[in-house]
C-alpha positions in Angstrom: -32.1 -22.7 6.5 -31.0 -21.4 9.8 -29.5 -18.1 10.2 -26.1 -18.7 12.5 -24.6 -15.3 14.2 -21.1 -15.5 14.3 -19.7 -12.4 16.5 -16.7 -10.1 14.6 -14.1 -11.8 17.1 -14.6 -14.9 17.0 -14.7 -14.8 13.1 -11.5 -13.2 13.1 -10.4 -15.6 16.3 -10.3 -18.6 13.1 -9.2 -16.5 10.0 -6.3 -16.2 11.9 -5.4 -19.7 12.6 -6.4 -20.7 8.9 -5.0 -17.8 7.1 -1.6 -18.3 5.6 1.5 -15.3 6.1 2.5 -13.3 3.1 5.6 -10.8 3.6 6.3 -9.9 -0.1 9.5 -9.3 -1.2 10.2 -5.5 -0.6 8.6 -5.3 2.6 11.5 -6.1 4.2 13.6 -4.1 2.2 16.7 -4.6 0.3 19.6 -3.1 -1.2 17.8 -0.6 -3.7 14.6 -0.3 -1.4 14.0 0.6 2.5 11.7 -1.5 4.4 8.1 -0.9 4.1 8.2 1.3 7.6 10.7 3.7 6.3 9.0 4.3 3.3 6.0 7.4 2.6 3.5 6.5 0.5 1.6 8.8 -1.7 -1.7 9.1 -3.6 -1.9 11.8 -6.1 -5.3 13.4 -6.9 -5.8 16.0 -9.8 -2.2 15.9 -10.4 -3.2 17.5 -14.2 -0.6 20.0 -15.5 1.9 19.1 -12.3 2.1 16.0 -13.4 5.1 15.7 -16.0 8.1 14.2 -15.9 9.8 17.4 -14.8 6.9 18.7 -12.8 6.1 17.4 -8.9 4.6 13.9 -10.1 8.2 13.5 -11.5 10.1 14.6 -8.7 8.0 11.9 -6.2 9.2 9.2 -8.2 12.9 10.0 -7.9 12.5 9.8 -4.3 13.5 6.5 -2.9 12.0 6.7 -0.2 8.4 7.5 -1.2 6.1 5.3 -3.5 3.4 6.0 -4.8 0.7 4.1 -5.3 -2.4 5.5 -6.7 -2.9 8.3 -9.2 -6.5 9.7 -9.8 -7.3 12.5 -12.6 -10.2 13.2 -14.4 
Protein backbone atom coordinates (compact mmCIF):
# COMPACT_ATOMS: atom_id res chain seq x y z
CA UNK A 1 0.00 0.00 0.00
CA UNK A 2 1.00 3.51 -0.81
CA UNK A 3 1.67 6.01 1.80
CA UNK A 4 -0.47 9.41 0.72
CA UNK A 5 0.73 12.79 2.60
CA UNK A 6 -1.96 14.85 3.21
CA UNK A 7 -0.70 18.41 4.45
CA UNK A 8 -2.43 19.77 8.04
CA UNK A 9 -4.50 22.44 5.89
CA UNK A 10 -5.80 20.77 3.46
CA UNK A 11 -6.99 18.07 5.99
CA UNK A 12 -8.61 20.54 7.91
CA UNK A 13 -9.67 22.51 4.43
CA UNK A 14 -12.41 19.10 4.21
CA UNK A 15 -13.21 18.37 7.91
CA UNK A 16 -14.65 21.56 7.60
CA UNK A 17 -16.96 21.19 4.86
CA UNK A 18 -18.00 17.59 6.07
CA UNK A 19 -18.17 18.36 9.75
CA UNK A 20 -21.54 19.09 11.10
CA UNK A 21 -22.23 22.42 13.72
CA UNK A 22 -22.94 21.72 17.37
CA UNK A 23 -23.84 24.85 19.64
CA UNK A 24 -25.21 23.04 22.82
CA UNK A 25 -27.80 24.37 24.64
CA UNK A 26 -26.11 26.68 27.32
CA UNK A 27 -23.56 28.12 25.09
CA UNK A 28 -25.74 30.58 24.15
CA UNK A 29 -27.04 31.23 27.40
CA UNK A 30 -30.33 31.52 28.96
CA UNK A 31 -32.25 32.76 31.67
CA UNK A 32 -30.46 30.96 34.69
CA UNK A 33 -27.00 30.85 32.71
CA UNK A 34 -24.74 33.55 30.90
CA UNK A 35 -23.37 32.74 27.54
CA UNK A 36 -20.36 30.58 27.36
CA UNK A 37 -18.05 34.03 26.82
CA UNK A 38 -19.16 35.51 30.04
CA UNK A 39 -18.58 32.66 31.96
CA UNK A 40 -14.92 31.64 34.02
CA UNK A 41 -14.15 28.39 34.06
CA UNK A 42 -12.19 26.58 36.67
CA UNK A 43 -10.11 23.45 37.24
CA UNK A 44 -9.42 22.62 40.83
CA UNK A 45 -6.23 20.76 41.68
CA UNK A 46 -5.41 19.41 45.26
CA UNK A 47 -8.46 21.05 46.49
CA UNK A 48 -8.20 18.43 49.81
CA UNK A 49 -9.35 20.05 53.04
CA UNK A 50 -10.56 23.40 51.03
CA UNK A 51 -12.80 21.48 49.43
CA UNK A 52 -16.12 21.31 51.53
CA UNK A 53 -19.23 22.54 51.00
CA UNK A 54 -18.47 25.62 53.11
CA UNK A 55 -14.89 25.81 52.19
CA UNK A 56 -13.65 27.58 48.59
CA UNK A 57 -14.69 24.47 46.37
CA UNK A 58 -18.25 25.42 47.80
CA UNK A 59 -18.14 28.92 47.32
CA UNK A 60 -17.03 28.39 43.32
CA UNK A 61 -20.17 26.62 42.80
CA UNK A 62 -22.43 29.30 44.03
CA UNK A 63 -21.01 31.55 41.54
CA UNK A 64 -23.08 31.79 38.52
CA UNK A 65 -20.84 32.93 36.57
CA UNK A 66 -18.01 30.44 37.01
CA UNK A 67 -18.15 26.57 36.16
CA UNK A 68 -16.21 24.32 36.91
CA UNK A 69 -15.24 21.70 35.15
CA UNK A 70 -12.60 19.43 36.30
CA UNK A 71 -11.55 18.45 39.90
CA UNK A 72 -8.24 16.48 40.43
CA UNK A 73 -7.07 15.12 44.06
CA UNK A 74 -5.15 12.47 45.05
Amino acid sequence: MKNILISRRTLLKGATVAAPYVITSTALGNADTPPANERVTLGHIGVGGRGGIGQLFGHFQQCKLAQSVAVADA
